[in-house]
Structures are given as structure tokens and as C-alpha cells.
N, C-alpha and C positions, 0 to 999 in steps of 0.2 A: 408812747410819747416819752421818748430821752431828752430832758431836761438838762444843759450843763449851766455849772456856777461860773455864771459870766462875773463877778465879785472876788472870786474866792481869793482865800487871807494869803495862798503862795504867789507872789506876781511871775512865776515862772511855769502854771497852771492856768493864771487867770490871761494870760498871753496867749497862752496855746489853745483856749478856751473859747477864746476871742477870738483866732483866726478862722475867719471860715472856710479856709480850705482843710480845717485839719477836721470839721463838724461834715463837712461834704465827704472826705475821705471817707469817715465812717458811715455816715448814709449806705455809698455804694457797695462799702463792703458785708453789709446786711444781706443776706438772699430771701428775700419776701415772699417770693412767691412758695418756697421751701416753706416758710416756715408758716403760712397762710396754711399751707396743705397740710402739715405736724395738727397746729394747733386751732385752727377754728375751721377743717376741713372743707376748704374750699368756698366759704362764706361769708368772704371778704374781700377785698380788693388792695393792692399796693399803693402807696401816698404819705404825703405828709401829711402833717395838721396843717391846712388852708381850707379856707371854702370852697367846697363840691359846686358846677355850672348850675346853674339856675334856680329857681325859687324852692325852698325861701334864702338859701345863702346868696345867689348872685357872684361867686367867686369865678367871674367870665374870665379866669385867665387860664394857663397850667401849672400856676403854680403847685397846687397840689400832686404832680409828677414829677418835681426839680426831684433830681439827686435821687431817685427812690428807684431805678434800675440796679441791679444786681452786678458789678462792677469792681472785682477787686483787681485787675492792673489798672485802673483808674485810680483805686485807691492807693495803692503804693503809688504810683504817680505821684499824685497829691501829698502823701506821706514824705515822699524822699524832697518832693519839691519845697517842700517847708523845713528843712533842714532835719528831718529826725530818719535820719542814716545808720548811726551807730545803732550797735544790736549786744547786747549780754550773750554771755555763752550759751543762753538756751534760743536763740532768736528773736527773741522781742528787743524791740524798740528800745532805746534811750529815751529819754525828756532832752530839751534843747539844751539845760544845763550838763548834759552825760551822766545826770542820775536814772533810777531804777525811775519807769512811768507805770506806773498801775493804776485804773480806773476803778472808783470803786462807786460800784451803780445801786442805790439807795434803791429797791424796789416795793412799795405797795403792794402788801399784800390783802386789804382789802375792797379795793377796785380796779380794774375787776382782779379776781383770785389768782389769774392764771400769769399778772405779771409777771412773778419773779421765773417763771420757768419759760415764758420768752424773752427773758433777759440772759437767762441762761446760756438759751441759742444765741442771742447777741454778741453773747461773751463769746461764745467758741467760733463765731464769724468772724471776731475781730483779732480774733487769737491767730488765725491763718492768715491777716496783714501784719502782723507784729506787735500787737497790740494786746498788752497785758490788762487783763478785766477781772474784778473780784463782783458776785451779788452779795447783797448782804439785802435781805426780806426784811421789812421792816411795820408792823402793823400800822394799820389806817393814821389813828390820832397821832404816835409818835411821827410816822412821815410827815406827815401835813404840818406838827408842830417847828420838826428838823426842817421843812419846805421851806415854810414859809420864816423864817430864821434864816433864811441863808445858810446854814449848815450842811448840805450835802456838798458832794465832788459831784456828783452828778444823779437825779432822780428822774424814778422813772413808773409809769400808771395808767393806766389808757387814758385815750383820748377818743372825743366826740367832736362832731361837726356840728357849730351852733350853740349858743347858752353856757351857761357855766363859765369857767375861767378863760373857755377857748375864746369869746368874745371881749 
């Protein structure tokens, strides 16, 4: 569950952060099913956080498969389509202002343990659309304290169907 700071204190972040073509860009540029296979060998399935068809969630729609296809010329698509064209010498991305865009993904390391090393894959998925990504592991209490403060760029932790925050 990649959490961005729909808030955050740069409004040239918190813009970009908001659009949701640039939150769908990354979706697609994730390869799930890869990374299903890496890290919980085949144990799992590709989706957003929505509710799973029928009881006890009742989530009768698809939303739980928007955007979670493996799609990175959709992503550029999405990317160039939202104005973020310019590229630094190394290939990554600009921000809309033409400064340096780095994401820096807060991850939980404890629950479950294995986030920050699929955030890791996250980051070198997004690395091959242009998109510059730092983790930075961050234990349980601190996270949750930075979470819930609105302090991260972006946090990230698994996610469950049903109970807890997901509801």
C-alpha cells in the first residue's frame, strides 16, 4: 500500500500528488505479477486496496483491478501527458517546476517486514519510467508517528482487505 501526501507543505508536490493521472502512471508501471513471484512466490494476487467480490466485503465492482496491470507505455503516456517531459542528464524526470523530482517512500519496516524490499522493486520499476525513487525503512512507531502527522512524501506498509484503517 503506497500512500501519497495528498497535503504536503510543497504545493508543487502536493499538485502532482493530486493528479491522478500521475498516482495511475505509477500503478501501471509496477510489474505485479514479477514481483508476486520475487516476493511472496506466487501467493498472492495483483489489486488495489478495494473490497474483494463478495462476503464479507461485498466490493461488487472492479475496482480492486483499476490500474494494477503491468503497463509502462501507458505510464509514460500518463507521465508525458501531465506535462513531466523534461529529463536531467541521467534520464529521469523533472517536477512540473523543472526541478530535480525524487520520491522518497517512507517504508514500514514493521508490518509486514518485507516492505521496504518491495518498495525497493517499486523503486527500480519506476526508475525505468523516469521516475526518481529513494526508500528510506523506517520502524513501526516512528512510521505511524511520521504517518499519521502528515510528514512523509510518500508511505508505504501492506495492506489488508477489511478492518483496520482499510475500512
Amino acid at each position: 500500500n503506497i500512500m501519497f501526501n495528498f497535503t504536503h507543505p510543497d504545493p508543487v508536490r502536493r499538485e502532482l500528488y493530486n493528479d491522478v493521472r500521475f498516482r495511475q502512471a505509477l500503478s501501471v508501471a509496477l510489474n505485479r505479477e514479477e514481483m508476486i513471484r520475487l516476493v511472496w512466490k506466487g501467493a498472492v494476487f495483483a489489486s488495489q486496496v478495494a473490497p474483494l467480490y463478495g462476503p464479507p466485503y461485498h466490493g461488487e465492482s472492479d475496482l480492486f483491478k483499476s490500474y494494477a496491470q503491468y503497463d509502462p507505455d501507458l505510464a509514460n503516456q500518463l507521465l508525458d501527458e501531465i506535462g513531466l517531459t523534461e529529463r536531467d542528464g541521467q534520464g529521469f524526470r523533472l517536477g512540473p517546476d523543472g526541478q530535480e523530482l525524487l520520491l522518497i517512500i517512507a517504508a514500514n519496516t514493521a508490518w509486514p517486514p518485507e516492505t521496504p524490499d518491495v518498495m525497493e522493486l517499486v523503486r527500480g520499476y519506476w526508475e525505468r519510467v523516469g521516475i526518481r525513487a529513494t526508500v528510506q525503512p523506517e520502524a513501526g512507531e516512528l512510521w505511524t508517528a511520521r504517518h499519521s502527522a502528515n510528514e512523509h512524501d510518500l508511505s508505504a506498509r501492506g495492506a489488508h482487505f477489511g478492518g483496520g484503517p482499510v475500512h
